[in-house]
FIKOLGU-583950 format. One record per residue: y, z, x of N, C-alpha, C in turn; residue number from 1. Coordinates in Angstrom, 1 decimal. Example, Ala and Ser with C-alpha at 12.3 -4.5 7.8 and 13.67 -1.06 7.14 Angstrom:
REM FIKOLGU-583950
TORDREN    n_yy    n_zz    n_xx   ca_yy   ca_zz   ca_xx    c_yy    c_zz    c_xx  num
TORDREN    -5.7     7.8    13.2    -4.5     7.8    12.3    -3.3     7.8    13.2    1
TORDREN    -2.2     7.1    12.8    -1.1     7.1    13.7     0.0     7.9    12.9    2
REM end
This chain:
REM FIKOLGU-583950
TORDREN    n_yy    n_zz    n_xx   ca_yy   ca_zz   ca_xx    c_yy    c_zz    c_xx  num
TORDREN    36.0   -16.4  -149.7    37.1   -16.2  -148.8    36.8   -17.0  -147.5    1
TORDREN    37.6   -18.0  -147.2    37.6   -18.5  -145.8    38.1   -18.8  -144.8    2
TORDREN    38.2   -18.9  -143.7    39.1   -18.8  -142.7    39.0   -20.7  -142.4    3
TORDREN    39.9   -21.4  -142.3    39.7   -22.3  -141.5    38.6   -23.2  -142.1    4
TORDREN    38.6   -22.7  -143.6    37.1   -23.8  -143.8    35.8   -23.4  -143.3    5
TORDREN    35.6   -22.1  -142.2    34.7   -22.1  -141.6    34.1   -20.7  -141.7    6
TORDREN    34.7   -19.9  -142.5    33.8   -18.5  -142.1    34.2   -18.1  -143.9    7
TORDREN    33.2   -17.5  -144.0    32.9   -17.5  -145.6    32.6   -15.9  -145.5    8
TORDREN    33.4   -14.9  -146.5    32.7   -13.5  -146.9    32.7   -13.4  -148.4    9
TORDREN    32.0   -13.0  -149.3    31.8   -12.8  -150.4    31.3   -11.5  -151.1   10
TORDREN    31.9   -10.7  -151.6    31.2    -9.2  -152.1    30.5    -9.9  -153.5   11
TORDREN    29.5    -9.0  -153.7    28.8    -9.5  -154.7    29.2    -8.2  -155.8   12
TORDREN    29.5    -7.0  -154.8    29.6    -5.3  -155.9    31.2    -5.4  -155.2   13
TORDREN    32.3    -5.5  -156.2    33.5    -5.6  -155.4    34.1    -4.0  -155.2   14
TORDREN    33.2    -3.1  -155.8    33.6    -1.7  -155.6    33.2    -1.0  -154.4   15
TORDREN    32.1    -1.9  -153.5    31.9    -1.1  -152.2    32.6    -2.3  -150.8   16
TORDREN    33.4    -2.5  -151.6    34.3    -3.0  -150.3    35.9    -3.2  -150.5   17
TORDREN    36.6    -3.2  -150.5    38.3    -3.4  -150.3    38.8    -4.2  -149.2   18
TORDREN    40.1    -5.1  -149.6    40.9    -5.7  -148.6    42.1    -5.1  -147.8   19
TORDREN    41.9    -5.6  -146.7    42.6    -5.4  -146.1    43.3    -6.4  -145.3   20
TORDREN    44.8    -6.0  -144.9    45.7    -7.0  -144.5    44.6    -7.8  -143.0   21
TORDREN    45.7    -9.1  -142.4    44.7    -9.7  -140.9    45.1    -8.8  -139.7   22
TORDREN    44.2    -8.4  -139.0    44.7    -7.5  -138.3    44.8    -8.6  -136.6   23
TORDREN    44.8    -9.9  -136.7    44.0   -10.9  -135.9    44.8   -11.7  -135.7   24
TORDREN    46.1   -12.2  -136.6    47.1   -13.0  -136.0    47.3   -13.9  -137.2   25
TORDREN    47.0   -14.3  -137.8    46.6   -15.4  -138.8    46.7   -15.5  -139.7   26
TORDREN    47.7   -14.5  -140.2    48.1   -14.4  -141.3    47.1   -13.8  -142.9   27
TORDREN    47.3   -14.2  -143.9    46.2   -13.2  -145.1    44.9   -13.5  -144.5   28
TORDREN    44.1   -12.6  -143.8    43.0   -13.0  -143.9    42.1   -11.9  -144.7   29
TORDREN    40.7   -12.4  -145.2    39.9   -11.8  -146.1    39.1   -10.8  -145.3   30
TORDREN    39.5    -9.6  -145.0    38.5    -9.0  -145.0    38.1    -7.7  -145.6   31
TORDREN    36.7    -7.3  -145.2    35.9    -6.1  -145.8    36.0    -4.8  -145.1   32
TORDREN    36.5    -3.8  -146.0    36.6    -2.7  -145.3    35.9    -1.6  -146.4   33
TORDREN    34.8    -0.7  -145.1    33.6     0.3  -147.0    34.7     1.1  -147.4   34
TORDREN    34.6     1.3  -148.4    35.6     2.2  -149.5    34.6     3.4  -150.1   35
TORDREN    34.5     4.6  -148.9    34.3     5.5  -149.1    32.7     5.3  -149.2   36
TORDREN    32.2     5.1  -148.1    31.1     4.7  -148.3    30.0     5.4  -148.2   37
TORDREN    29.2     5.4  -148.8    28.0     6.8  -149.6    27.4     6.8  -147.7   38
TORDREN    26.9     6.2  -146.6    26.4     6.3  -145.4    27.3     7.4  -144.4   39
TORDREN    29.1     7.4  -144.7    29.9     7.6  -143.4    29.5     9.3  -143.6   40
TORDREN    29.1     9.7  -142.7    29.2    11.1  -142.1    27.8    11.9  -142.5   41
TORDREN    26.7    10.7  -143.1    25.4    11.2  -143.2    24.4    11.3  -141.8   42
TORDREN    23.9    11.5  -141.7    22.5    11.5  -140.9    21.6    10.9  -141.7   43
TORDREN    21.7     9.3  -140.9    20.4     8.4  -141.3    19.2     8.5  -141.4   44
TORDREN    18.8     9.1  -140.5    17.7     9.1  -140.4    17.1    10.0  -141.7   45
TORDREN    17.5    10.8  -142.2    16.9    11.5  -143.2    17.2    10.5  -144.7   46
TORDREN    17.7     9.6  -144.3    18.1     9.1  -145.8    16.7     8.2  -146.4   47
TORDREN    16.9     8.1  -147.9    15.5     7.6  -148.1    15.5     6.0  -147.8   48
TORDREN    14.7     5.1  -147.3    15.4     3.9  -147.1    16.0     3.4  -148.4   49
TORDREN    15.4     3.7  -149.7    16.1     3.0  -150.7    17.4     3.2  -150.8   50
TORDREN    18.0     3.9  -150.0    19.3     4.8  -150.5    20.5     4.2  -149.3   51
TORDREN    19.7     3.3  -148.3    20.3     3.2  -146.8    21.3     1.5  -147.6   52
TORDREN    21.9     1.5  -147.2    22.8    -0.1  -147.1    22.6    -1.1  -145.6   53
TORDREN    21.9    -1.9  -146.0    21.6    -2.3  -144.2    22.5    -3.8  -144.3   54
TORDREN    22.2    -4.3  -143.0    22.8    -5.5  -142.9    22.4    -6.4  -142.1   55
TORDREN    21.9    -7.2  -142.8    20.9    -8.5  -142.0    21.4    -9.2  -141.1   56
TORDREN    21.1    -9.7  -140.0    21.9   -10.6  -139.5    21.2   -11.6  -139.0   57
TORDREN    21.4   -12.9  -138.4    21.1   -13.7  -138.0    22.1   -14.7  -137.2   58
TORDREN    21.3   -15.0  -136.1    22.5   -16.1  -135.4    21.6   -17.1  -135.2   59
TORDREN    22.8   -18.4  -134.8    21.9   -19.9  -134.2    23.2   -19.6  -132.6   60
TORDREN    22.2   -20.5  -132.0    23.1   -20.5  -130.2    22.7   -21.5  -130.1   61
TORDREN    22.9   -21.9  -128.9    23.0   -23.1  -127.8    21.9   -22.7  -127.1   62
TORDREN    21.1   -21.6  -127.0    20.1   -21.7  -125.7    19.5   -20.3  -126.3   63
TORDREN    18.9   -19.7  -125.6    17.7   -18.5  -125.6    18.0   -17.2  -125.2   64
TORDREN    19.5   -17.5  -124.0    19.8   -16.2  -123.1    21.1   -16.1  -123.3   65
TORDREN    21.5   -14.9  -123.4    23.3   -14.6  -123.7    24.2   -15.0  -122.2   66
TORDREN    23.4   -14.7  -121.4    24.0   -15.5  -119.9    24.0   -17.0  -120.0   67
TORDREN    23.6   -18.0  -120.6    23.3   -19.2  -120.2    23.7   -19.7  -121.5   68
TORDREN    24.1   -19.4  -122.6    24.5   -19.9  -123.8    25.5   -19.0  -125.0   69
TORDREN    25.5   -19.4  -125.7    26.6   -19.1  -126.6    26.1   -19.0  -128.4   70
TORDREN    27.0   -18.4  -129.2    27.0   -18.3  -130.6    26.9   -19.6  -131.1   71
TORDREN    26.7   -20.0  -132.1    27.0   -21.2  -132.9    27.2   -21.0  -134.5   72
TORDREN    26.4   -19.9  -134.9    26.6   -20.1  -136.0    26.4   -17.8  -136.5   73
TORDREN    26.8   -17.2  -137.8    26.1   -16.0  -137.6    26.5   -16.2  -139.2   74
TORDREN    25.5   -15.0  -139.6    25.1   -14.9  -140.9    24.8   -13.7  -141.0   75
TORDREN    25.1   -12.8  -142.4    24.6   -11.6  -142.7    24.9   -11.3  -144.0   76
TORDREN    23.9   -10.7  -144.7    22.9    -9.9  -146.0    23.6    -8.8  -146.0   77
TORDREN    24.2    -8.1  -146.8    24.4    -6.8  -146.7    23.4    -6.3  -148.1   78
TORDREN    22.6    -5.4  -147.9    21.3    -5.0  -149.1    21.5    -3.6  -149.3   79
TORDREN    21.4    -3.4  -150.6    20.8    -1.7  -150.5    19.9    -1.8  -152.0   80
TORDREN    19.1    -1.2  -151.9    18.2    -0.8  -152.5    17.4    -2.5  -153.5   81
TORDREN    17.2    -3.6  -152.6    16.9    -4.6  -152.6    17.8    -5.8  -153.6   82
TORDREN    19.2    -5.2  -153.2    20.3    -5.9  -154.3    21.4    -6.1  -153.3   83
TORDREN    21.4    -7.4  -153.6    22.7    -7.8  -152.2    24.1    -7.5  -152.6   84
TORDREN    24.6    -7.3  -151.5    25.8    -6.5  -151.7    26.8    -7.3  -151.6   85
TORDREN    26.9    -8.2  -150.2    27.9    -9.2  -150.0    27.1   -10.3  -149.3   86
TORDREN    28.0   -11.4  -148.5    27.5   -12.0  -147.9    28.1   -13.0  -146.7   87
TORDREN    28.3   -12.8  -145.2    29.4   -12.9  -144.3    28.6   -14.1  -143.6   88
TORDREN    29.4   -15.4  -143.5    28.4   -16.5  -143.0    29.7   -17.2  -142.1   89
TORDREN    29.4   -17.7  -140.7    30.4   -18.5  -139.7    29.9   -19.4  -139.2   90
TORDREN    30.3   -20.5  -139.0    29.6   -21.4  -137.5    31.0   -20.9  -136.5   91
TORDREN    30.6   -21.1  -135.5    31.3   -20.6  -134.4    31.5   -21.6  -133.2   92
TORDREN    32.9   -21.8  -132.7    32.8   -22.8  -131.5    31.9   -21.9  -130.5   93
TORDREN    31.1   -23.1  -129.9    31.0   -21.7  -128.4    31.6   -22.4  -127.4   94
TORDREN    32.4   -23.4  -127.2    32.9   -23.4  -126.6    32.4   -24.5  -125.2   95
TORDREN    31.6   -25.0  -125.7    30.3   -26.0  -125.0    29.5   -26.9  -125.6   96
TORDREN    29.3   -28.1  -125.2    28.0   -28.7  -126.1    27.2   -28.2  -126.5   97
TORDREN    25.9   -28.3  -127.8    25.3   -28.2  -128.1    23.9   -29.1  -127.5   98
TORDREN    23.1   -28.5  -126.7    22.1   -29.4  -126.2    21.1   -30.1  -127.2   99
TORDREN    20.4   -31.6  -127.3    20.4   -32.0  -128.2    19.0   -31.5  -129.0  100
TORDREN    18.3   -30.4  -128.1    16.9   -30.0  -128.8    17.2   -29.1  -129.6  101
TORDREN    18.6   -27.9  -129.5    18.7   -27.2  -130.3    19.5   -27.9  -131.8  102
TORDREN    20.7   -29.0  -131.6    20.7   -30.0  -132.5    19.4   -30.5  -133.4  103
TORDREN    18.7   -30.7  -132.7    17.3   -30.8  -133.3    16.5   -29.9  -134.4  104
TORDREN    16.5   -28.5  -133.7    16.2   -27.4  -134.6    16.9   -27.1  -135.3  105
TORDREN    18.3   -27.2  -135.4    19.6   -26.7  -136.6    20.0   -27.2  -137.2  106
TORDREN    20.0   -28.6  -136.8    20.9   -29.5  -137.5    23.0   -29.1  -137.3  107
TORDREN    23.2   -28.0  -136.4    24.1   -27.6  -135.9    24.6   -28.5  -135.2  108
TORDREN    25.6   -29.7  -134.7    26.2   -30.6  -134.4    27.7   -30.1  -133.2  109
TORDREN    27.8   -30.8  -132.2    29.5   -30.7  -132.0    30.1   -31.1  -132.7  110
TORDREN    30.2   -32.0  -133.7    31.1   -32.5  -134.7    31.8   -31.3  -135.9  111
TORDREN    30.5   -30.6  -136.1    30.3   -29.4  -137.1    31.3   -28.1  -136.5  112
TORDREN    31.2   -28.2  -135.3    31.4   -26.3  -134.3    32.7   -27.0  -133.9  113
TORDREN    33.5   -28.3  -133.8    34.6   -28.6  -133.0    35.9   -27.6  -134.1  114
TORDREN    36.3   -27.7  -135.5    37.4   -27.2  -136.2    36.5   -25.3  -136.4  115
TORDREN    35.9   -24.9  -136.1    35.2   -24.2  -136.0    36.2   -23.1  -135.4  116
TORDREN    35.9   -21.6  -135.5    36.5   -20.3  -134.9    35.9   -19.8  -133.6  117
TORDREN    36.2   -19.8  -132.9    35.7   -18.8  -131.6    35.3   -17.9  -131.9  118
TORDREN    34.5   -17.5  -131.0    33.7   -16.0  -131.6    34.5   -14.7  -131.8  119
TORDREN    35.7   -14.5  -131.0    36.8   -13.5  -130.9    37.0   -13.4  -131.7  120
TORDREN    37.3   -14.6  -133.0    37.5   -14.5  -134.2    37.0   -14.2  -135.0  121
TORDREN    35.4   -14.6  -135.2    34.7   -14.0  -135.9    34.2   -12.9  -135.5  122
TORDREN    33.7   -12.5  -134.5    33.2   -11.1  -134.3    33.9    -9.8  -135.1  123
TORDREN    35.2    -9.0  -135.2    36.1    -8.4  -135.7    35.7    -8.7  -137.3  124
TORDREN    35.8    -9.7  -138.0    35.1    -9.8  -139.5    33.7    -9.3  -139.7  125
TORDREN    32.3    -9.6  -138.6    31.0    -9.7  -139.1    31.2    -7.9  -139.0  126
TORDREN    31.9    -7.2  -137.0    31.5    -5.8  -137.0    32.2    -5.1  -138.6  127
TORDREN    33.3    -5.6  -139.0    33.7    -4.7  -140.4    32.9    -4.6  -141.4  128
TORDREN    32.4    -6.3  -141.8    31.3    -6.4  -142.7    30.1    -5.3  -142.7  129
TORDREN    29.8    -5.1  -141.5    28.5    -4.8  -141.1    28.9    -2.7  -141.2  130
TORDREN    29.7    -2.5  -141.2    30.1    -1.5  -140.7    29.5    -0.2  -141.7  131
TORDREN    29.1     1.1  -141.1    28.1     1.9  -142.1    26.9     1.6  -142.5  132
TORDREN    26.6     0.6  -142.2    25.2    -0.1  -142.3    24.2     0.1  -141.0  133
TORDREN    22.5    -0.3  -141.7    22.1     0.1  -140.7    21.6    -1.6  -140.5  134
TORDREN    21.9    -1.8  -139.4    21.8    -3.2  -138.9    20.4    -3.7  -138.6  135
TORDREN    19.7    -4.8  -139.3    18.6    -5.6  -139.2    18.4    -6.9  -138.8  136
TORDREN    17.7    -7.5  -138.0    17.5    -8.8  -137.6    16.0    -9.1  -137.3  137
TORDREN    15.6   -10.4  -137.7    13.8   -10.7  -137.3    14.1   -11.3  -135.7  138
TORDREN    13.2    -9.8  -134.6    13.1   -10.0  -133.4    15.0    -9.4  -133.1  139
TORDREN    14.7    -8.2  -133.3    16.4    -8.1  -132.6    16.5    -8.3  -131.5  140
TORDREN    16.3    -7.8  -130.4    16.5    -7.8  -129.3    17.3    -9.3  -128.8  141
TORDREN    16.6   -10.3  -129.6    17.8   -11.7  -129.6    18.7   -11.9  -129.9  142
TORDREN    19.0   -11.3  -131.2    20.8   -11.6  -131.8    21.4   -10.4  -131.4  143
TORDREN    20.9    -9.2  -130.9    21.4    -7.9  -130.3    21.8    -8.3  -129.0  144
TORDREN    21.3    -9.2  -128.3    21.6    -9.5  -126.8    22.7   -10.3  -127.0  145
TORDREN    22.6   -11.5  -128.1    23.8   -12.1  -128.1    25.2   -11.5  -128.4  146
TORDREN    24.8   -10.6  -129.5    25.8   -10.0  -130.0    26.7    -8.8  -129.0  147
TORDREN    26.2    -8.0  -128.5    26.6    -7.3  -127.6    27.4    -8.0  -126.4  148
TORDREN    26.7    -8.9  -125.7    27.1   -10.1  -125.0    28.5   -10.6  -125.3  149
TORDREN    28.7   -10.9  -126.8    29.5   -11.2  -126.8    30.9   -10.4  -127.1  150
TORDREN    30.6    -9.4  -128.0    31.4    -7.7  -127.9    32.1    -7.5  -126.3  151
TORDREN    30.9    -7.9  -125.3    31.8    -8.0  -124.0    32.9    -8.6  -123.3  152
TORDREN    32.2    -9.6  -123.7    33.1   -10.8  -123.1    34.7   -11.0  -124.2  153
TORDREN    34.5   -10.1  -125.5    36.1   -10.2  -126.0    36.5    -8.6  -126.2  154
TORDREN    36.1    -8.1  -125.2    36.5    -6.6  -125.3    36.5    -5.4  -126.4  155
TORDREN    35.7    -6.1  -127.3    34.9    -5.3  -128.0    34.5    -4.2  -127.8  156
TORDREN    34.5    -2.8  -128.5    33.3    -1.7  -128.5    32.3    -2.3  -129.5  157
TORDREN    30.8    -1.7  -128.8    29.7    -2.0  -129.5    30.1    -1.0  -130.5  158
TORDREN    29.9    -1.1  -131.6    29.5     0.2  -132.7    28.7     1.0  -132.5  159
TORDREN    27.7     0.6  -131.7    26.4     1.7  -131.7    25.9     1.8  -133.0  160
TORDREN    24.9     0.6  -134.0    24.4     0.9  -135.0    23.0     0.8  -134.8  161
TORDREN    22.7     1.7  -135.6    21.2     2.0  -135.6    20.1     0.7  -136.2  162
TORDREN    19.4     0.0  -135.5    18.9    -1.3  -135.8    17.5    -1.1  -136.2  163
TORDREN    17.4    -1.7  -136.8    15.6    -1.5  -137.5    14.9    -3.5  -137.6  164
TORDREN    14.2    -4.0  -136.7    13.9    -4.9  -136.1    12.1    -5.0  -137.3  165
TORDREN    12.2    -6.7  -138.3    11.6    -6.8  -139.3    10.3    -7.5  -138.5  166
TORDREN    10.4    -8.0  -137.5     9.1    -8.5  -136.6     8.4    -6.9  -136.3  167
TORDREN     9.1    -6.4  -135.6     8.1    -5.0  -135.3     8.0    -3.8  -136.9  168
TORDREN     8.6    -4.3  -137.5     8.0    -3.8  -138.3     6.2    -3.9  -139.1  169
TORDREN     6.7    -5.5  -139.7     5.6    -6.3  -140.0     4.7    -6.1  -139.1  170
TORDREN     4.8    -5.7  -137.8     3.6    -6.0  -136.8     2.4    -4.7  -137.4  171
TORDREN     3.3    -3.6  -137.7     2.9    -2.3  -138.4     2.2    -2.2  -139.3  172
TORDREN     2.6    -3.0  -140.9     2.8    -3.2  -141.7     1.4    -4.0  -142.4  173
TORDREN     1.8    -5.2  -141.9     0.9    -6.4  -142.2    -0.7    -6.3  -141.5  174
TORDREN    -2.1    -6.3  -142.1    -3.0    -6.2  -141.9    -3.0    -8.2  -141.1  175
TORDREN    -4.0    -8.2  -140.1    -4.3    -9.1  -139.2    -4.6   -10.2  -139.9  176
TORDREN    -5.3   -10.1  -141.2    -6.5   -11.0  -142.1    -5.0   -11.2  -143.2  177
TORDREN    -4.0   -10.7  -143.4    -3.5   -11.6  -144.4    -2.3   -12.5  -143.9  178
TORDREN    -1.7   -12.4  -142.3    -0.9   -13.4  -141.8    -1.4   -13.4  -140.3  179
TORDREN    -1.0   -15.3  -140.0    -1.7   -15.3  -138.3    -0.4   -14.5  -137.2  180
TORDREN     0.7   -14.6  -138.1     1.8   -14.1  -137.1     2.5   -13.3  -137.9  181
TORDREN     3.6   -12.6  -137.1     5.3   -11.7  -138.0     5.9   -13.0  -137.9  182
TORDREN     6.2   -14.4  -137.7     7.2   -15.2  -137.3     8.2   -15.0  -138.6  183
TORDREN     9.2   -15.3  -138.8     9.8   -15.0  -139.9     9.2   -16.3  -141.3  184
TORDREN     9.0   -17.7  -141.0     8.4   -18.4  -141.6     7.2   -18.1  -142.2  185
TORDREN     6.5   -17.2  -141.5     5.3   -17.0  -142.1     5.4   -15.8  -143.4  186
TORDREN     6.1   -14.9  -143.0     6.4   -13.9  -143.7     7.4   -14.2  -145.1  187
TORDREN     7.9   -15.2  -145.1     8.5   -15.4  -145.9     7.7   -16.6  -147.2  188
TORDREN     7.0   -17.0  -146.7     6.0   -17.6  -147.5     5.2   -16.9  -148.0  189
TORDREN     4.6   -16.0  -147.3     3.4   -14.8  -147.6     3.9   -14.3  -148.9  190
TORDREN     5.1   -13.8  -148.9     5.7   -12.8  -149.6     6.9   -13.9  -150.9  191
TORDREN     6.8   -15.1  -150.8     7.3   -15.6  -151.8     8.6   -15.7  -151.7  192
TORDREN     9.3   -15.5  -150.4    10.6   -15.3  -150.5    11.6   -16.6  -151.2  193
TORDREN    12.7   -15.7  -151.6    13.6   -17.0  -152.2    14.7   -17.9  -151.9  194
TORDREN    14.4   -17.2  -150.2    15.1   -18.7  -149.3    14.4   -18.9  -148.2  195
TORDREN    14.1   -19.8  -148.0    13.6   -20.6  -147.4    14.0   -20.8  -146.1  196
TORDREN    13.7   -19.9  -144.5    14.3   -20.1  -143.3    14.2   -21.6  -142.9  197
TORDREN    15.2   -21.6  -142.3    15.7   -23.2  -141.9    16.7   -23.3  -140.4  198
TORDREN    16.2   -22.2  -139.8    17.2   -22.2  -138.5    18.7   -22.5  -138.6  199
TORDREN    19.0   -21.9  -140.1    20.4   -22.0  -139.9    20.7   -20.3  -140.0  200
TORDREN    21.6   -19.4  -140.1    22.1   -18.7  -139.6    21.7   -17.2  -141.0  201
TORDREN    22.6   -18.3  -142.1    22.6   -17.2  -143.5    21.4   -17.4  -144.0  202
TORDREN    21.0   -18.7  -144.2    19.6   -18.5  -144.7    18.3   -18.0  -144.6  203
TORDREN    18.5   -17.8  -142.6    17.8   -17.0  -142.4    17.6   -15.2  -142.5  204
TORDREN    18.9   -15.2  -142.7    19.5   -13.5  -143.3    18.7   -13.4  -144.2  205
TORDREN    19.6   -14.6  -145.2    18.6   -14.4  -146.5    17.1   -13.7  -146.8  206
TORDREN    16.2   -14.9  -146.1    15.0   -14.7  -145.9    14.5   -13.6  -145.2  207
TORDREN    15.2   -12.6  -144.4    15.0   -11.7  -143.8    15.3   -10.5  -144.2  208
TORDREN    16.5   -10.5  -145.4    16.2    -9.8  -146.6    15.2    -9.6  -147.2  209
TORDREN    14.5   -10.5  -147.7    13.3   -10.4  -148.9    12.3    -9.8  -148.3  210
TORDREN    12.3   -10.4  -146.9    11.1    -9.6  -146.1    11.1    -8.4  -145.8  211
TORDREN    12.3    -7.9  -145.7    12.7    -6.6  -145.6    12.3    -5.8  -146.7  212
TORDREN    12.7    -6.2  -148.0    12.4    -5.6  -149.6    11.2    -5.3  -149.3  213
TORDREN    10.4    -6.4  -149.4     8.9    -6.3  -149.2     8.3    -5.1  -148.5  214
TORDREN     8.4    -5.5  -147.1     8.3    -4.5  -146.2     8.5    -3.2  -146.8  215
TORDREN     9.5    -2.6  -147.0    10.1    -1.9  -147.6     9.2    -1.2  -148.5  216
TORDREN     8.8    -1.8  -149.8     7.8    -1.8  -150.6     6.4    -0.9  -150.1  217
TORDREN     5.9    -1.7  -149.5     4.7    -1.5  -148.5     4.9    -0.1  -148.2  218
TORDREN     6.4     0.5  -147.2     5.9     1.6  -147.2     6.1     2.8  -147.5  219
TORDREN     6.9     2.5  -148.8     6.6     3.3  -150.3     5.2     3.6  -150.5  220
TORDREN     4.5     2.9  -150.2     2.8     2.6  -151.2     2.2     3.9  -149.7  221
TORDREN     2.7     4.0  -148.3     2.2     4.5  -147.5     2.6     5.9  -147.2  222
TORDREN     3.5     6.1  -147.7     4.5     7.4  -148.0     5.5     7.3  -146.5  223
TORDREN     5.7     6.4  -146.0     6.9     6.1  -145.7     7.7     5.8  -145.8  224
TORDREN     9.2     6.7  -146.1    10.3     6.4  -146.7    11.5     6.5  -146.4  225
TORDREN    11.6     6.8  -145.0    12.9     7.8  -144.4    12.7     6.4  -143.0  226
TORDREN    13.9     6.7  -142.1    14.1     5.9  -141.2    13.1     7.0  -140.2  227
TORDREN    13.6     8.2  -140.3    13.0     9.2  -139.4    11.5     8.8  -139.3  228
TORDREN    11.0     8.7  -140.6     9.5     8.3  -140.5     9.0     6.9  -139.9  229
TORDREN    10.0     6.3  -139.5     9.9     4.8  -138.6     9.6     5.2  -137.5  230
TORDREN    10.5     6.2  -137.0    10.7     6.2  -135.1     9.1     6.4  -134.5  231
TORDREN     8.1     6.7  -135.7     6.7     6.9  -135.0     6.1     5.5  -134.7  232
TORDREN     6.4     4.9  -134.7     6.5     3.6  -134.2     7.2     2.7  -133.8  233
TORDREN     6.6     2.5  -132.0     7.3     1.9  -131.2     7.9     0.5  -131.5  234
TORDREN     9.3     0.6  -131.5    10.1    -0.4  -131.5    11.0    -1.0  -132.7  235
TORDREN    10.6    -0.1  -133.6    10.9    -0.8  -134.9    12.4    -0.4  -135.3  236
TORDREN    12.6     0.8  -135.4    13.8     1.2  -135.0    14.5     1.7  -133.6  237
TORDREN    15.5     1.2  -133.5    16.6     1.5  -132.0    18.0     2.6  -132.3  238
REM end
């Protein structure tokens, strides 16, 4: 389903999501709304993580800081129980050049972001996608800064979703002697993953899925199983 050529959603389980009319101006647009969804009116924290629906996310920007730069591209995994559920992918105008070192690292172009949707537009798709889920990103505090940032500046309410961040996880997780870092690259090699981060947006969702699974895994083997049982360490869940 696409908007413009430029923002792509796909359910993979078409029974945990339904259509709904564009609520946005633009006539049929595709989107996802949960249909009675096993998360609305639970208490997370007690849930087993196998049982949780989360949603990966990833962005590319124009710079480092939500004050001095912009969206460019967003991506997100929706997973439960290490089986993907859908899959919500955009480039995004931001509305400014692309400086040419981040061109460099993305391969993201002005030529690419010019027929492109504003983020106003896409934001309203990713929060529905994302919605009852418990939201994940490698290093949130980055795509959380952008993303809230940008929830501002188009009048957005934040949802307030409970985030579980795969860098501080891994930092937990991962013994010192079998990786030199959590970078997501590294982790995704370690662990075999089956996409390949590339500083673009979805693929790095992708890959931050598997690491997730993994992870995941790991702390099954440790009798950690519950979100509850995360909060004992700092940072990993918000």
């Amino acid at each position: 389903m696409s908007v413009h050529g430029s923002t792509l959603v796909s359910v993979i389980s078409p029974a945990d999501a339904t259509r709904a009319p564009d609520l946005y101006g633009r006539g049929p647009l595709a989107r996802l709304v949960l249909a009675d969804s096993k998360l609305a009116g639970l208490e997370l924290a007690g849930l087993e993580l196998a049982e949780i629906e989360f949603a990966v996310v990833d962005l590319e920007t124009t710079g480092w800081s939500p004050d001095a730069a912009a969206i460019t591209e967003i991506g997100a995994v929706r997973v439960r129980g290490g089986r993907c559920q859908g899959e919500f992918a955009s480039l995004v105008n931001p509305g400014t050049a692309v400086p040419p070192s981040i061109e460099d690292l993305t391969g993201i172009t002005d030529w690419m972001l010019a027929p492109a949707p504003r983020v106003a537009s896409v934001l309203p798709g990713l929060l529905t996608f994302a919605r009852g889920c418990v939201l994940v990103a490698h290093n949130a505090p980055f795509d959380l800064g952008f993303l809230r940032a940008a929830c501002d500046d188009c009048g957005l309410a934040w949802p307030g979703f409970t985030v579980l961040d795969t860098v501080m996880l891994a930092r937990q997780v991962m013994d010192p002697d079998e990786v030199p870092d959590c970078k997501l690259g590294t982790l995704a090699r370690f662990f075999g993953a089956r996409t390949t981060p590339s500083h673009r947006a979805l693929a790095d969702a992708r890959a931050t899925a598997d690491v997730l699974g993994w992870l995941i895994r790991r702390l099954a083997h440790r009798g950690v199983r519950t979100l509850r049982d995360l909060t004992a360490w700092p940072g990993v869940v918000a």
